[in-house]
C-alpha positions in Angstrom: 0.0 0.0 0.0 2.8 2.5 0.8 4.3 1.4 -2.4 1.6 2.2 -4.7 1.1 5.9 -2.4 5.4 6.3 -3.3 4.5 5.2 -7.8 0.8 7.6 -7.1 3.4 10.5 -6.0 6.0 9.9 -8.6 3.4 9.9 -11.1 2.3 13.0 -10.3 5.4 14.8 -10.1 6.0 14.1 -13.5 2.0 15.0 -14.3 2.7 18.4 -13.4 6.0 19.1 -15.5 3.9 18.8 -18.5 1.1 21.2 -17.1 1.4 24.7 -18.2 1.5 27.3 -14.8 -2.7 27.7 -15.1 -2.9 24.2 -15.5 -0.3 23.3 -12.3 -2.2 26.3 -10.6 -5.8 24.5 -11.2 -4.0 21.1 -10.4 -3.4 22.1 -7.2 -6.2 24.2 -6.7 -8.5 21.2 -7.4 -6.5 19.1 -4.7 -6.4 21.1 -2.4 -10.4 21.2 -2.4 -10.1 17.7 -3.0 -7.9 17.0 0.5 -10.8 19.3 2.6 -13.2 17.5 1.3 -11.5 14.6 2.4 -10.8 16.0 5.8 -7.1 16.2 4.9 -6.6 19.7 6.0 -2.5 19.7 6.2 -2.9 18.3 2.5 -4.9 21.3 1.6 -3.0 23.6 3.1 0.3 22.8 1.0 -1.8 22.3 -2.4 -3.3 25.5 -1.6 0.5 27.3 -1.1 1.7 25.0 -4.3 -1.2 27.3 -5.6 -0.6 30.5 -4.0 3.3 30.6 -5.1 1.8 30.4 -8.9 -1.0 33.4 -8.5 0.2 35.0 -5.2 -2.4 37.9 -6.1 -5.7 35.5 -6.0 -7.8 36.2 -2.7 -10.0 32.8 -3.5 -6.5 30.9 -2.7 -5.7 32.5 0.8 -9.0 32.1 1.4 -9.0 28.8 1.0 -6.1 28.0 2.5 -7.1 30.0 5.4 -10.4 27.6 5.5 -7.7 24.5 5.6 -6.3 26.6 8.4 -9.2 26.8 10.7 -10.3 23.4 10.2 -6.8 22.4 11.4 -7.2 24.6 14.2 -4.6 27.0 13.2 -6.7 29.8 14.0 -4.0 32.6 13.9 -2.7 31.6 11.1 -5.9 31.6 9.0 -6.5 34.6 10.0 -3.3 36.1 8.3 -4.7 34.7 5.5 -7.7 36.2 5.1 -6.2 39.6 5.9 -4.5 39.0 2.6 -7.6 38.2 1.3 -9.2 41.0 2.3 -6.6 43.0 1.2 -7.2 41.7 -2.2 -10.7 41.9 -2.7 -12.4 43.7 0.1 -15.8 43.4 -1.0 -16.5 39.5 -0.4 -18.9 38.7 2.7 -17.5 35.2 3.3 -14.4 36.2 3.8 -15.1 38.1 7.1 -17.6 35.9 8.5 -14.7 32.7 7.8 -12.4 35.6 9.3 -14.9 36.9 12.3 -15.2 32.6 13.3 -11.8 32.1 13.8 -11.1 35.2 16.2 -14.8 33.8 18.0 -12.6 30.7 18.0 -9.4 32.7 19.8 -11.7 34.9 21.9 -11.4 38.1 20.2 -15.2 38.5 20.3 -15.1 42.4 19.7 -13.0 41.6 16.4 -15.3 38.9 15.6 -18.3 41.1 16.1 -16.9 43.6 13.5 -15.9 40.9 11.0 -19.7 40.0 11.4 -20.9 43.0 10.9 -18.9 43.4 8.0 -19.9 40.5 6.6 -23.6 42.0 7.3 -22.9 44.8 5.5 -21.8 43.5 2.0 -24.4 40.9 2.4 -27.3 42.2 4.4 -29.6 39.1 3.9 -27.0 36.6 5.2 -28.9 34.8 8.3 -26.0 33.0 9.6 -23.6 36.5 9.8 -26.4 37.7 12.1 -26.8 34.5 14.0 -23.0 34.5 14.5 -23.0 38.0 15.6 -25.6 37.1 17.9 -23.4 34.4 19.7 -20.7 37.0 20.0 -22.6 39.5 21.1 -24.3 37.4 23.9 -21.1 36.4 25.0 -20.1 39.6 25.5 -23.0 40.5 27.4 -24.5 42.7 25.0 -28.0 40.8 25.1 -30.4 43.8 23.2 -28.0 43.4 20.5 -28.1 39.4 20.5 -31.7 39.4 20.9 -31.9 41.3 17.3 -29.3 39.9 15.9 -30.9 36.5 16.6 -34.4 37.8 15.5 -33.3 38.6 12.0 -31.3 35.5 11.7 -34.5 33.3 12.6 -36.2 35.8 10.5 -33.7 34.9 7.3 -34.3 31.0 8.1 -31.6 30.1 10.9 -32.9 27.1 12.8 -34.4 28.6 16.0 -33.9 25.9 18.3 -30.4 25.2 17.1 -29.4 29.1 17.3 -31.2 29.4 21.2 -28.5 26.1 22.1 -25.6 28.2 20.8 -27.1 31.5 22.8 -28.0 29.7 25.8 -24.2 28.3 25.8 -22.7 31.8 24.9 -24.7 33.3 27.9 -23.4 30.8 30.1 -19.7 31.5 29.2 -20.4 34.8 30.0 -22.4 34.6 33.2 -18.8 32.5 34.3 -16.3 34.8 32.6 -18.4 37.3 35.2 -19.1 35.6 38.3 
């Protein structure tokens, strides 16, 4: 079996020196999707810089390797990335709500908040940027603004039920970051 994952590799290797630099670029673009999908995240994250390296100026690459980041739990890291992604193209949504979930994930709940908000802004329809907003907020306390933030997100189709659990746990962690 590790023979056959050695010929796979080899193969490949010489698969890409016959691929133009769009090609190689797409090749690796496509695994890299390919190894989340597959729950390979450290995978993805090198297909996505094999990627990156080719068209350093693409904010769809960081952020996807910034996704492979946060599902490998390398919060701070993703983070960098969607920075640069931001700094690329500053007018897509996802990338501030992807951005806003990994500082929730570090405890920066203010930054998270205005990564939400952001997120709100460009796309003022999206029910889970306000439902997400609405976590943060609780857990910072501010419960008017998690109450409304919650209320639109039901409003725009967020599971109720499922969006009072993550409220309910968010309050908690605040009544005991207080007490």
């Amino acid at each position: 079996m590790r023979m056959t994952g050695w010929i796979s590799e080899i193969l490949n290797r010489v698969r890409q020196r016959n691929l133009s630099n769009p090609e190689r670029t797409l090749d690796s673009y496509d695994r890299g999707v390919a190894a989340i999908a597959g729950g390979k995240t450290a995978q993805a994250i090198k297909h996505f810089t094999d990627a990156i390296s080719a068209v350093p100026d693409s904010s769809k690459l960081y952020h996807h390797r910034a996704d492979a980041f946060a599902l490998n739990g390398q919060h701070l890291e993703a983070i960098a990335d969607y920075d640069v992604a931001v700094r690329i193209d500053a007018a897509y949504p996802d990338t501030y709500l992807d951005r806003g979930n990994s500082r929730y994930a570090l405890g920066h709940l203010e930054a998270a908040v205005k990564d939400f908000s952001e997120a709100i802004r460009l796309n003022p329809d999206w029910g889970e940027a306000y439902a997400n907003r609405a976590v943060a907020q609780a857990e910072l306390d501010n419960l008017v603004e998690s109450d409304q933030d919650a209320s639109k997100a039901t409003s725009l189709g967020i599971d109720s039920d499922r969006l009072k659990e993550m409220l309910g746990a968010a309050r908690s962690a605040s009544s005991a970051d207080n007490a």
